[in-house]
N, C-alpha and C positions, 0 to 999 in steps of 0.2 A: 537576513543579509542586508536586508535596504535599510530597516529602521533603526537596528542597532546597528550598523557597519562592521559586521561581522567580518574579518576577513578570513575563518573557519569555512562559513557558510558559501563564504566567496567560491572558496579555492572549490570544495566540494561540486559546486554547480559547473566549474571550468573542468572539473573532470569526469564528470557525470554528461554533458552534453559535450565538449570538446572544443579545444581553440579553435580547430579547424572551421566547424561547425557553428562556432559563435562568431567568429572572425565572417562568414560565408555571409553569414545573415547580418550582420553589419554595413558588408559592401550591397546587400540588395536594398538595404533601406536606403541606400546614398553616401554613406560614413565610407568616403574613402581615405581619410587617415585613420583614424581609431582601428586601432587590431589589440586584439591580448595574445604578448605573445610569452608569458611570466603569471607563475601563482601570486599572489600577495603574499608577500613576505614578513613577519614584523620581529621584534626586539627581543621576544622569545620565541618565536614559532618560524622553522623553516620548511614548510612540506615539499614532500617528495618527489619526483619529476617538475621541479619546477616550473619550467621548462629555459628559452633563452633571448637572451635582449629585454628592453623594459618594454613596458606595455604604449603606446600611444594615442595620444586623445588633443584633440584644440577646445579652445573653448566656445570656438563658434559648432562645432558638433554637437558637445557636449548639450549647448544650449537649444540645437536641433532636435536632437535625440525627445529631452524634455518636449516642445512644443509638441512637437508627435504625439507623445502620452497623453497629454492634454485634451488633443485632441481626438481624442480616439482612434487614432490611425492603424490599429494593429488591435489581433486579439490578446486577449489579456493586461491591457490598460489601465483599466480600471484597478486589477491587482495590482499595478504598480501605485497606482494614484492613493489607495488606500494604504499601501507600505510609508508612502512619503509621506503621505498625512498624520501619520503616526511616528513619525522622525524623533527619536528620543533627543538628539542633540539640536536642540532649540536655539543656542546662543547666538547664531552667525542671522540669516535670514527672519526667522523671526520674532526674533527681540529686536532685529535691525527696522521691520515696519512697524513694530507696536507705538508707535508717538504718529503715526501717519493715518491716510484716510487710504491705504493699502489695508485687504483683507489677505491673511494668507491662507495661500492654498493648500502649500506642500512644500518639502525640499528634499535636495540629497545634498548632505556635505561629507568633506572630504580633506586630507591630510595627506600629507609623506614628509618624509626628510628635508623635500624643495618648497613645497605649496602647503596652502590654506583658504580653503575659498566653498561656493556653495554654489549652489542652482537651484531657482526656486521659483514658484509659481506664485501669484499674487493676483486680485481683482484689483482696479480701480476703475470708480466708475462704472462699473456693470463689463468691461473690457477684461481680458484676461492676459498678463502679459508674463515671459519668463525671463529671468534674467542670471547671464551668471557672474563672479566677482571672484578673483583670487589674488591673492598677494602673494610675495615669496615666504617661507616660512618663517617670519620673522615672531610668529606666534601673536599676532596684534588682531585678535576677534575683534576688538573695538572698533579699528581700521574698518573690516568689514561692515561692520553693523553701522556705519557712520556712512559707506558709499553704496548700501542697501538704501539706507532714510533717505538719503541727498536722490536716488534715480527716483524711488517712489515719489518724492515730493514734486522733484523735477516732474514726472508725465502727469500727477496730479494737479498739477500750475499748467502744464502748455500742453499737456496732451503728448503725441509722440512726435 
C-alpha cells in the first residue's frame, strides 16, 4: 500500500479496519482534520461502498503524522519506516536531495486530480527533519525536486 501506492491495498485496509475506526484513531493521535471519509477512487477502478464526501488532510498533519513515525511514537513504526524506505517512486524527494549534503530517509508521495507533492524524511547533519511540499497538479516533479534541494540546502547553510 505505502511503497507502491496501491490504491487496491488502500481501499482493502479502509474496509478491513473501518472509517470509523481509522478516522477514531486519527483524532487520538491529535489529527483533528484528516478523516477518510471515501475509498480511493481511480481512472479504472471504482470500489464498492465508497463511501461519501472527499477524504481530508493539511499538510501540516500530514507532516505531523510523518514526524511521529520517525519518531517512534506509536507501535508499529518501524513497519511503516521500512515501507517508505522502500518507496518505489523516487523522482519527487529523493532525486530532489541527491545533489545535497541531505541523507534520505523515507518518503510517502502522492497524487490526485488537484495535487503533487511528497513527505519525506531526511538527515542533515546528524538531525532528522520532515518536510512536506505540494504543488497543484500541474504535473512539474521538477518543481518539486528543486523546492526539496532549495529547503535541504537552506537548513544545511543556517540550520532551522
Amino acid at each position: 500500500m505505502i511503497n507502491q501506492s496501491s490504491n487496491i491495498a488502500t481501499n482493502q485496509l479502509i474496509e478491513y479496519v473501518g472509517r470509523d475506526r481509522i478516522n477514531e484513531i486519527l483524532s487520538d493521535r491529535g489529527f483533528d482534520i484528516t478523516r477518510i471519509n471515501t475509498k480511493l477512487v481511480g481512472e479504472s477502478t471504482y470500489p464498492a461502498n465508497a463511501g461519501v464526501g472527499p477524504n481530508e488532510i493539511t499538510m501540516d498533519e500530514l507532516t505531523e503524522m510523518m514526524r511521529q513515525i520517525y519518531q517512534h511514537q506509536h507501535p508499529g513504526d518501524e513497519v511503516l519506516i521500512d515501507a517508505m524506505t522502500s518507496q518505489e517512486d523516487l523522482v519527487l524527494g529523493h532525486d530532489g536531495i541527491k545533489p545535497t549534503a541531505a541523507i534520505w530517509l523515507g518518503e510517502k508521495t502522492g497524487q490526485n486530480s488537484k495535487v503533487l507533492g511528497t513527505t519525506l524524511a531526511m538527515k542533515i547533519a546528524g538531525e532528522t527533519y520532515v518536510i512536506s511540499i505540494s504543488i497543484d497538479y500541474s504535473g512539474n516533479e521538477r518543481a518539486i525536486r528543486q523546492s526539496v534541494r532549495d529547503v535541504a540546502n537552506h537548513i544545511a547553510k543556517n540550520g532551522l
